[in-house]
BAVOKE-820888 format. One record per residue (C-alpha): x, y, z; residue in three letters. Coordinates in steps of 0.2 Angstrom, whole numbers, padded with zeros to 4 digits, always signed. Layout:
XYZala ...
//
This chain:
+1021+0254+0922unk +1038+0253+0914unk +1042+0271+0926unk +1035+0264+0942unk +1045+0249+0938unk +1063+0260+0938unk +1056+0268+0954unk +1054+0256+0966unk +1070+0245+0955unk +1078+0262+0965unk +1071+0263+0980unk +1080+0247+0988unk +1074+0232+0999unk +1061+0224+1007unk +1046+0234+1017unk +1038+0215+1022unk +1053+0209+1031unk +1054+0226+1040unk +1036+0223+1046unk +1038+0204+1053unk +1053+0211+1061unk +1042+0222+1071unk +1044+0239+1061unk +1039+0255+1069unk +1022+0261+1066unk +1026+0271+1051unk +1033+0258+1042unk +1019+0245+1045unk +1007+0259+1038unk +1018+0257+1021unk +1016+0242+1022unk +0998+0244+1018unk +1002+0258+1006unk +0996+0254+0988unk +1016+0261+0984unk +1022+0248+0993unk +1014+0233+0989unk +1024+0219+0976unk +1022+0220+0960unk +1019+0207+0948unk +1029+0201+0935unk +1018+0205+0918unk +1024+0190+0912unk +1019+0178+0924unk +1009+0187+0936unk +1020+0181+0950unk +1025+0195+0965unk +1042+0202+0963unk +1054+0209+0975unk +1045+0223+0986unk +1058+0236+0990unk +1057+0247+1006unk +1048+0264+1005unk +1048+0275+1018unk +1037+0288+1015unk +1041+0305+1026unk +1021+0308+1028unk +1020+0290+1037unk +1031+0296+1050unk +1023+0311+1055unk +1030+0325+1042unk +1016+0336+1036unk +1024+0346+1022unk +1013+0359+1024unk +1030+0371+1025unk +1028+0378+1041unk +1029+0363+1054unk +1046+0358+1056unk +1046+0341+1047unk +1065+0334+1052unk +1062+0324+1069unk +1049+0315+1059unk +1062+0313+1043unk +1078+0309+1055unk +1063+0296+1061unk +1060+0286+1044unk +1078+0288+1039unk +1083+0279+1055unk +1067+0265+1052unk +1075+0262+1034unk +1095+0260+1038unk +1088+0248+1053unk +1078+0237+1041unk +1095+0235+1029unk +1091+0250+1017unk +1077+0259+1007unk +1070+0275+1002unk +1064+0288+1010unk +1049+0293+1000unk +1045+0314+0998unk +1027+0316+0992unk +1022+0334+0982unk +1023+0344+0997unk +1037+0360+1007unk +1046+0352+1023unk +1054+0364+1032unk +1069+0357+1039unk +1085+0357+1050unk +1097+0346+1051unk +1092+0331+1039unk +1106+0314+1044unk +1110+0304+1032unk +1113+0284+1034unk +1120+0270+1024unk +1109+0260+1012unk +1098+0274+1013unk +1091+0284+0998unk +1080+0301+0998unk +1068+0302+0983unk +1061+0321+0978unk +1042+0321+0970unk +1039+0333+0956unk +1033+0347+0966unk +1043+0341+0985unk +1052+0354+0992unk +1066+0354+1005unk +1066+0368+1012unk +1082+0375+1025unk +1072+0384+1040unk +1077+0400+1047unk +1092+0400+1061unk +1081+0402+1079unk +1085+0417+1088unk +1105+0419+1096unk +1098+0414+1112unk +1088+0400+1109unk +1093+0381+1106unk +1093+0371+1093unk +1090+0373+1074unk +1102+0365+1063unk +1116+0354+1069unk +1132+0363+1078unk +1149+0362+1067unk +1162+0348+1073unk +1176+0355+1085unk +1189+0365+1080unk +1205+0355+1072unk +1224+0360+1070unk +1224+0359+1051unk +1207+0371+1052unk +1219+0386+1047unk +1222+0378+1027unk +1205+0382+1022unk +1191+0392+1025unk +1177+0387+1040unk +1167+0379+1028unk +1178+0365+1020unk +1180+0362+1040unk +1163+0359+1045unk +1150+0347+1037unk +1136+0343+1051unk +1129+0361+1051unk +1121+0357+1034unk +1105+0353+1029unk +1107+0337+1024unk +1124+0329+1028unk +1133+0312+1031unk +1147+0306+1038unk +1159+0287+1035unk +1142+0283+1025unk +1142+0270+1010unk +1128+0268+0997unk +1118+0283+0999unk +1109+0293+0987unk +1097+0307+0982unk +1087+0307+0967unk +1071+0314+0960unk +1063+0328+0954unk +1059+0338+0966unk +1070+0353+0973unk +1081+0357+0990unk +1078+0376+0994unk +1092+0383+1003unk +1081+0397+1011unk +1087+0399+1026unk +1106+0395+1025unk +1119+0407+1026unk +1131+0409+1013unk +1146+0411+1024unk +1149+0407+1044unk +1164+0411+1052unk +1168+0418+1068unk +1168+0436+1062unk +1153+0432+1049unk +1139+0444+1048unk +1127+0431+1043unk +1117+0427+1055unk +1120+0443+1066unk +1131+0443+1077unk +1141+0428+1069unk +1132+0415+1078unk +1139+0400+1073unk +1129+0385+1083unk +1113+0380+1076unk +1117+0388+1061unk +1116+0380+1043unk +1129+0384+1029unk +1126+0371+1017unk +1113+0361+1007unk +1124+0348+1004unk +1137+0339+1011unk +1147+0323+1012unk +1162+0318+1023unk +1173+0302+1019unk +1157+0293+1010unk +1159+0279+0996unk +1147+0274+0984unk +1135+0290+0982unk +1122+0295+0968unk +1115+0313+0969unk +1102+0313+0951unk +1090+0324+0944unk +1085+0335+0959unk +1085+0355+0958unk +1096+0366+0971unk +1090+0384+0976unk +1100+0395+0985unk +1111+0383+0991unk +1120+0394+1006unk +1140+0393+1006unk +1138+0376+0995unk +1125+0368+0986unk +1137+0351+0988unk +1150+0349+0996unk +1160+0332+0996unk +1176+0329+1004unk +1184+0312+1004unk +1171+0303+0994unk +1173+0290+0983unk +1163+0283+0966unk +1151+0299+0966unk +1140+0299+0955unk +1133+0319+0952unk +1120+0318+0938unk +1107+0329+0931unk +1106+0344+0946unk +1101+0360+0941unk +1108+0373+0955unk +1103+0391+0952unk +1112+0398+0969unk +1122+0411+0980unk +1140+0403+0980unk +1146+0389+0975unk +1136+0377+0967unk +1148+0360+0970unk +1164+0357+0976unk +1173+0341+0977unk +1186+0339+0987unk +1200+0326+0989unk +1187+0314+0979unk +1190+0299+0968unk +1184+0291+0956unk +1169+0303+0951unk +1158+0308+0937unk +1150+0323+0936unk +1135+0325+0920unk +1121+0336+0912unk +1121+0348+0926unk +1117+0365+0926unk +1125+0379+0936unk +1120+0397+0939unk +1134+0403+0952unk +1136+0424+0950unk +1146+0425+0965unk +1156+0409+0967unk +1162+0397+0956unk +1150+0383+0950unk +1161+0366+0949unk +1175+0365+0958unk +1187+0352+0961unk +1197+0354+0974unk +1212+0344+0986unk +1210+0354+1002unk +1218+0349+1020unk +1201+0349+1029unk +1202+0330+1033unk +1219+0332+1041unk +1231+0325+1030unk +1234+0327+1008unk +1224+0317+0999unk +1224+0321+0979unk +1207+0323+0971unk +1207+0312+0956unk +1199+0299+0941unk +1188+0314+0940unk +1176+0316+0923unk +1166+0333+0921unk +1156+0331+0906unk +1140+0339+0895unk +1137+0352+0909unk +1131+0372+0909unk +1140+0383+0919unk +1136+0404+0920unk +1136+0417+0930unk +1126+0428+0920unk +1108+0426+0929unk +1098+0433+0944unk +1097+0422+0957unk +1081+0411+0954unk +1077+0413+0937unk +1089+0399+0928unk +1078+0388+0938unk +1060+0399+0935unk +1063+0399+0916unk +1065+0420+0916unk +1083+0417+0910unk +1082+0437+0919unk +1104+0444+0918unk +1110+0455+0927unk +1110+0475+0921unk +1127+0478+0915unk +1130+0490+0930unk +1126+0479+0943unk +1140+0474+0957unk +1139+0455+0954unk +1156+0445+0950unk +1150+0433+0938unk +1161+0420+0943unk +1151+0404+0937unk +1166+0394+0930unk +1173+0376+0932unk +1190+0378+0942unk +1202+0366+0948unk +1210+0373+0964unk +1213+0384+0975unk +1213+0373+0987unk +1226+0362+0983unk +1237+0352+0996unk +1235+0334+0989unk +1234+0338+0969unk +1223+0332+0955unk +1227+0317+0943unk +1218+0308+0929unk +1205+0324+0926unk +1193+0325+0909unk +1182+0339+0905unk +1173+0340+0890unk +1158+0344+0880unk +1154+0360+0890unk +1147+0376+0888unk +1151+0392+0898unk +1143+0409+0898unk +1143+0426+0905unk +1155+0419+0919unk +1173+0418+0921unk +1184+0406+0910unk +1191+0388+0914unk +1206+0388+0929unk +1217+0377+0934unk +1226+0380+0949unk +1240+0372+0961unk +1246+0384+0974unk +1249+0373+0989unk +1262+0362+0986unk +1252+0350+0975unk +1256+0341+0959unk +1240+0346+0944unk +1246+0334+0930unk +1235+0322+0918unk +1225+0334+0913unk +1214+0335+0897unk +1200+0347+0890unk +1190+0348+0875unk +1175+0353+0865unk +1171+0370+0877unk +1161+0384+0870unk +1163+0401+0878unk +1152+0418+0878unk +1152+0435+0884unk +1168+0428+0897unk +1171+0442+0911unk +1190+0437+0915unk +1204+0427+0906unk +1196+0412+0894unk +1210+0400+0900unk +1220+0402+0917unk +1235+0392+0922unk +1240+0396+0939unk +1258+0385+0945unk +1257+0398+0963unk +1269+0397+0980unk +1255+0400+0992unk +1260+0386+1001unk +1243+0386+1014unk +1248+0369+1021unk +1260+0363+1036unk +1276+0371+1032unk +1285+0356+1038unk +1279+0348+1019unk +1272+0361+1008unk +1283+0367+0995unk +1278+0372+0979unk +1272+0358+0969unk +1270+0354+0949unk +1258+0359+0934unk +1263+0348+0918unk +1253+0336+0907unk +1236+0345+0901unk +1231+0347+0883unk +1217+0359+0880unk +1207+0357+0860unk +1192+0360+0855unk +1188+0378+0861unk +1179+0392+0855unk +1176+0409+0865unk +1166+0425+0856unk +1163+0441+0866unk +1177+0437+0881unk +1184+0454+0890unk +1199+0459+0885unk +1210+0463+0898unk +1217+0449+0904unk +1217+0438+0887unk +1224+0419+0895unk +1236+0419+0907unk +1249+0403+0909unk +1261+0405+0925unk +1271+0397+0935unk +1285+0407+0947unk +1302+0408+0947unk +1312+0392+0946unk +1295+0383+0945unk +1290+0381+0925unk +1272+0377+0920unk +1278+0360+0908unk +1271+0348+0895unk +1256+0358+0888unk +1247+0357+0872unk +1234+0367+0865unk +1228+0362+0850unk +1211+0371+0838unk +1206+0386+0849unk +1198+0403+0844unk +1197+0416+0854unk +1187+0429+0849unk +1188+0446+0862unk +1180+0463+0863unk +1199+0473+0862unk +1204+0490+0865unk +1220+0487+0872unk +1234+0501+0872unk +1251+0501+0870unk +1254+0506+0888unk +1248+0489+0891unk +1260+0482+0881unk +1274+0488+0890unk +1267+0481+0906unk +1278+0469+0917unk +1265+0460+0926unk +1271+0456+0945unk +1276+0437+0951unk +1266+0439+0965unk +1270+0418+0969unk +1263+0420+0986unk +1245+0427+0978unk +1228+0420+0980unk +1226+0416+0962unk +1214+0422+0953unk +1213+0429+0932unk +1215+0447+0938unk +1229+0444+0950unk +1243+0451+0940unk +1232+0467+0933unk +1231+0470+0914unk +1243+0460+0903unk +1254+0465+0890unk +1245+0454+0878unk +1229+0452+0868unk +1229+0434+0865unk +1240+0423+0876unk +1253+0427+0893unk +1265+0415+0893unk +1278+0415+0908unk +1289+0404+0917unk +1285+0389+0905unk +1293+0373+0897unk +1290+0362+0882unk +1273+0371+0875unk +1265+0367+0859unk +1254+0379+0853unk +1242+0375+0836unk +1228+0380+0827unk +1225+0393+0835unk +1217+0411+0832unk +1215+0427+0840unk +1204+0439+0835unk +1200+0457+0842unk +1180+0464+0839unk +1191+0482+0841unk +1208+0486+0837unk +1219+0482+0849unk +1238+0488+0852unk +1245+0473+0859unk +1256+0458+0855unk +1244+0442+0852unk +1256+0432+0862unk +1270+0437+0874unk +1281+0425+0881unk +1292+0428+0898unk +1305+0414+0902unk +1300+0403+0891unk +1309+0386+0885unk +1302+0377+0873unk +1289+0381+0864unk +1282+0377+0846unk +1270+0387+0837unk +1259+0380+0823unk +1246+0387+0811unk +1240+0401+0820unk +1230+0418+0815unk +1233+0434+0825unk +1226+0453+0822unk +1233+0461+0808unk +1245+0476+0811unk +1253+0470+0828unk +1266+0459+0833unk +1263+0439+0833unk +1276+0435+0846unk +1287+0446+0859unk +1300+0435+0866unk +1306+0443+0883unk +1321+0431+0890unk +1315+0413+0880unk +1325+0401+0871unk +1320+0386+0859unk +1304+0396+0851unk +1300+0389+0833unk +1287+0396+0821unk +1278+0389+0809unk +1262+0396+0797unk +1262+0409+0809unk +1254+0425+0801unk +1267+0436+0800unk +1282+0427+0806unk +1296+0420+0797unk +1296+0402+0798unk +1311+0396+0810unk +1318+0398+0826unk +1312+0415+0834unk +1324+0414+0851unk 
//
């Protein structure tokens, strides 16, 4: 009683006003649904508010996973935002969609068992399908077609307010595309009408709850939300083909108790792209208590098979929580913590478009089996912005505490950079072991990694580094503490190497025995203390 309670407390207002007012068949049939009818209050028997729910059967969608069920579900969505909000209800059951429109007030709810599924693109030839992308724009060429383009989705919304998706059912993104661009091979031929990329998304929306539901193969994204405001993202397990959500030029959001499976794309991204045709920063952002990885076969995080991938299999493993790339309007006020990473790439953070990345903090993250660099700090002079105002912007303010990584590659170790006459400032990272696989040589410690400013960014971007532990360059007022690295097989190189540094403290920290602690290459103000091996005092 106490659960059906929360359920229509959910689902909104008022199915018996929307029949006086001359509802639509569908409606009045809920009406004289047993779901729909008041319930009582246990204490005095009196009828309480009856909220309106809309259920997709009412209005003609079979479920049966071959009809296609979204004229009928466009139809209900429609019937609730003209009776002043409700819910859309999905019984157990496969509707096989295109385009599903979203509208204010509105609310879908998944069954245990209901499944939204993406239907094939039609033919090349033939019309229809899913809903065409919006025209082209001048600022298109800042980002990649699909932070463009939000109506050829599954389910989508646009200048929307109080919406949300909850439930326990799943969205199956079976027949979306995972890219599609003018030269994309996905449909064939690079048909871009009637085509659907995304399972997900939301464009300039404000008060949004997306709770408990599970994503499949969610195309290009699982969500994608650009300009949305107090998003609530709790409770989604995405098991998927790229990324699993990115939020873009967003504020005010929390993101909880999800679980991402992403082998070929990143899992949560944050982003501050140019897509709606101006700067705007993404932030006020909390990512907290969520599962990202990389490690697993598409399907079977969500089937309970927990299947990896054989060790020689071509799969990127990407699965990490990154802020950037796309980063014209910047990220402010961020907090991540309490989460756990595996068999994926490590924590990014990256401003390469003119952007400032400042207020930053993270902590209690546990790492295993990492394929790239644990930490990555990318200060970058893509500049992919209107040159008349992109220069390169700032990266400054972030602690990191409270992280412990076993069984990471060794390669890369972390990387912090910023470019020439651009420093990486203000930075504290505090109780951090990193434990990697080594073999490193001493070739790789004489490496000169190149600047490469105007690089995409990415961990592997400079090729091997000189150092086992950190990679420190073009960086001010850094505090370093608590922290140690240790190597599963000898390795030759420096734990930390520091290039054009200014400013830095070091602080009760454990390297490998039987190579250097710190190399200083053209750094000045470096102090040591209980640092294995070193001297206490100034170093340079």
């Amino acid at each position: 009683m106490k659960a059906r309670r929360e359920f229509l407390k959910m689902a909104g207002a008022g199915v018996a006003g929307a029949v006086a007012m001359g509802a639509p068949s569908g409606m009045r049939a809920m009406a004289e649904h047993p779901s729909a009818m008041a319930e009582q209050n246990p204490s005095s028997g009196v009828p309480t508010h009856t909220p309106a729910i809309f259920e997709a059967r009412a209005f003609g969608a079979k479920g049966d996973g071959n009809t296609i069920d979204t004229p009928a579900i466009n139809h209900a969505i429609a019937a609730a935002a003209a009776a002043g909000g409700g819910t859309v209800h999905f019984a157990a059951g496969q509707y096989l969609c295109y385009s599903i429109r979203l509208k204010s007030n509105v609310a879908l709810h998944l069954d245990q068992g209901a499944v939204i599924i993406a239907a094939d693109p039609l033919p090349e030839n033939q019309p229809g399908g899913y809903d065409d992308p919006e025209p082209k724009q001048p600022w298109e060429a800042y980002q990649d077609f699909g932070h463009n383009h939000w109506h050829n989705s599954l389910i989508w919304g646009e200048g929307l307010h109080d919406i949300s998706i909850f439930g326990s059912g799943r969205i199956w993104g079976r027949g979306l595309v995972r890219s599609n661009g003018p030269t994309s091979r996905e449909p064939k031929g690079g048909r871009i009408n009637g085509v659907g990329n995304k399972s997900i998304s939301l464009k300039n929306c404000h008060n949004v709850t997306l709770r408990g539901f599970q994503i499949l193969k969610g195309g290009w994204f699982g969500v994608l939300a650009t300009g949305v405001d107090n998003l609530t993202i709790d409770g989604l397990t995405i098991d998927t083909n790229r990324d699993g959500m990115d939020i873009d030029c967003c504020r005010n959001v929390r993101i909880s108790n999800c679980a991402v499976n992403s082998p070929w794309d990143d899992a949560i991204v944050p982003k501050s792209s140019y897509a709606l045709g101006y700067a705007r920063s993404t932030e006020n952002l909390e990512i907290t208590n969520c599962y990202v990885t990389g490690a697993y076969q598409l399907g079977t995080m969500l089937d309970g098979t927990w299947k990896k991938f054989p060790a020689d299999a071509r799969v990127s493993r990407i699965g990490r929580i990154k802020l950037g790339t796309e980063s014209n309007g910047g990220f402010k006020n961020i907090t991540i913590s309490n989460c756990v990473f595996e068999g994926c790439q490590g924590l990014a953070l990256e401003t390469v478009d003119g952007a400032l990345l400042e207020d930053v903090t993270i902590t209690n993250i546990t790492m295993r089996d990492i394929a790239s660099a644990p930490i990555f700090m990318r200060l970058g002079s893509r500049l992919r912005g209107p040159a008349e105002s992109t220069k390169t912007g700032a990266l400054r303010r972030v602690i990191i505490s409270n992280v412990v990584c076993s069984n990471s590659a060794s390669r890369l170790g972390c990387v912090i950079s910023g470019v020439p006459g651009h420093e990486i400032e203000d930075i504290k990272l505090h109780h951090i072991y990193i434990q990697h696989q080594g073999g490193g040589t001493k070739e790789q410690a004489a490496i000169v990694p190149p600047e490469d400013e105007h690089k995409y960014p990415e961990p592997d971007m400079f090729g091997a580094m000189p150092s086992q532990g950190f990679y420190l360059r073009h960086v001010k007022n850094i505090e370093l503490s608590d922290i140690e690295i240790t190597a599963i097989s000898p390795d030759a190189r420096p734990a930390f190497v520091l290039q054009d540094a200014d400013v830095v403290d070091f602080f009760h920290v454990k390297t490998p025995a039987g190579t250097p602690a710190i190399v200083l290459h053209d750094s000045k103000d470096v102090q040591a203390r209980w640092v294995r091996g070193v001297k206490d005092g100034a170093l340079g």
